[in-house]
Wavefront OBJ file of the C-alpha trace (Angstrom):
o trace
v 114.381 -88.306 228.393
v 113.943 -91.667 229.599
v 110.380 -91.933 229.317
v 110.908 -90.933 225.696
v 112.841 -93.318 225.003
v 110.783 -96.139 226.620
v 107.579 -94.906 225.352
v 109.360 -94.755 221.980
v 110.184 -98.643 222.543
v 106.696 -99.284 223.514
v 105.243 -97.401 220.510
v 107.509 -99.079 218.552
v 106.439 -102.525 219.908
v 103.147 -101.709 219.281
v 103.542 -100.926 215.497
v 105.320 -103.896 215.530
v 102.654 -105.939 216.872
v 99.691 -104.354 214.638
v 102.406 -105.614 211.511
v 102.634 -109.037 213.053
v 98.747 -109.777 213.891
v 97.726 -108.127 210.370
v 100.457 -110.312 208.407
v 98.794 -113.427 210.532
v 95.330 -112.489 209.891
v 96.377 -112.408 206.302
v 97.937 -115.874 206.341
v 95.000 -117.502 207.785
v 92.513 -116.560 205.170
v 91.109 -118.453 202.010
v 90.839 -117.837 198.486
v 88.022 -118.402 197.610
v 87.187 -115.320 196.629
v 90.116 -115.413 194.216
v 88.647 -117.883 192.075
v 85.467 -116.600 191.942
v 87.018 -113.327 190.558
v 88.168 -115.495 187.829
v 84.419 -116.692 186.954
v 82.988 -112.849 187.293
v 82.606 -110.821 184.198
v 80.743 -107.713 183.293
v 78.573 -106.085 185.701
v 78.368 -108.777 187.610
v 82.319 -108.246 188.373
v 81.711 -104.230 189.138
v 78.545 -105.803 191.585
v 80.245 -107.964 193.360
v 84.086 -106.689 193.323
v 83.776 -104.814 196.380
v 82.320 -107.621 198.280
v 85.302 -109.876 197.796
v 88.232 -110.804 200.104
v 91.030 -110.766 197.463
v 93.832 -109.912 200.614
v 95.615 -113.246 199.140
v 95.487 -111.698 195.587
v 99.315 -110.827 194.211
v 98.507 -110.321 190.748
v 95.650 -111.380 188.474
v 95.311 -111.505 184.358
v 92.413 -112.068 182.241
v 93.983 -112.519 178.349
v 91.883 -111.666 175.343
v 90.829 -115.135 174.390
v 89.526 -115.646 178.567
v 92.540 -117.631 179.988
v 93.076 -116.672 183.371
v 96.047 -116.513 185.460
v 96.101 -115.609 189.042
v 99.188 -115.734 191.676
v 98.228 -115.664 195.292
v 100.871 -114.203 198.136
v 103.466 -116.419 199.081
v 102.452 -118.058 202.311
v 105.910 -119.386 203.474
v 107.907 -116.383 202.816
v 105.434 -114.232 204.464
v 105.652 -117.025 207.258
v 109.304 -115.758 207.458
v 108.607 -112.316 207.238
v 106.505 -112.356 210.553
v 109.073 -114.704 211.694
v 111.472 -112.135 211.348
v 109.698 -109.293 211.944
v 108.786 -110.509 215.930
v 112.385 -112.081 215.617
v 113.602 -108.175 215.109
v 111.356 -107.072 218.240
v 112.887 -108.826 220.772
v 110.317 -108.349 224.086
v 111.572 -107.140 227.186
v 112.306 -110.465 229.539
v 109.104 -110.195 231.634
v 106.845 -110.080 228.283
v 108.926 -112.919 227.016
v 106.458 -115.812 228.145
v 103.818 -114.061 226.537
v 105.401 -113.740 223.626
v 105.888 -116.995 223.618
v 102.436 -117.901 224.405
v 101.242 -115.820 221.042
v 103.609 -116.813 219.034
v 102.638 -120.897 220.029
v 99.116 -119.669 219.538
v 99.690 -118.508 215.744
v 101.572 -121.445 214.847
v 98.905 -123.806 215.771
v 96.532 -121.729 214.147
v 98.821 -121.953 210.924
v 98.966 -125.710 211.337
v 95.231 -126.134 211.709
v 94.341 -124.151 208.515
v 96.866 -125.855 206.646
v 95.015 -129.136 207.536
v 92.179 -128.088 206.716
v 93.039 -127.082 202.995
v 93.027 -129.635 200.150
v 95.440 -129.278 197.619
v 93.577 -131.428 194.912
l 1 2 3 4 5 6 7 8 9 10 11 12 13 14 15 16 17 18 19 20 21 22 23 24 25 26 27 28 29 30 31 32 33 34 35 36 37 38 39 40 41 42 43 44 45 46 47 48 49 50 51 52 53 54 55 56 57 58 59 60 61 62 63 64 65 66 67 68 69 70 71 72 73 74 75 76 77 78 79 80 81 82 83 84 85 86 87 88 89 90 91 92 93 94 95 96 97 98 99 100 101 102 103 104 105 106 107 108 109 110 111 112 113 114 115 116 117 118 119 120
């Protein structure tokens, strides 16, 4: 039974993990491909729909007379979603550093793609 339970723990810290690097991955990306939904009508919309990244996309409407209006994910509250979601898997001690380590690693990663985004 113990092995159950630890590989149960393990499992679970894997799930957790694929969560936590998917929710990052997710973070890091642009929009471009947002706002070029918003230029794309007709067929070239069904051509090119697949083709676009729209991961950032939370809801999108095109009104009759063309206005546009398009919401994108909420970056800081999914910040604390992973925040809590690693907070909730706490790592056995050894694994602890490492933790650490990754965790340092996605924040500067955050902090670099937030410098390199213009807000104009």
């Amino acid at each position: 039974m113990e092995t159950e339970r630890g590989g149960d723990k393990a499992g679970r810290q894997t799930e957790v993990e694929q969560w936590a690097k998917m929710l990052a991955r997710r973070l890091l990306r642009k929009s471009n491909d947002v706002v070029k939904l918003a230029y794309l009508e007709g067929d070239t919309l069904s051509e090119q729909l697949d083709r676009l990244d729209l991961s950032l996309l939370n809801e999108f409407k095109r009104s009759a007379n063309g206005a546009v209006e398009i919401k994108l994910i909420d970056r800081v509250k999914a910040l604390g979603e992973l925040a809590a979601l690693l907070e909730r898997s706490t790592p056995p001690e050894d694994d602890a550093a490492q933790a650490r380590t990754q965790a340092d690693s996605l924040y500067q990663a955050l902090e670099r793609r937030a410098g390199e985004q213009s807000y104009d």
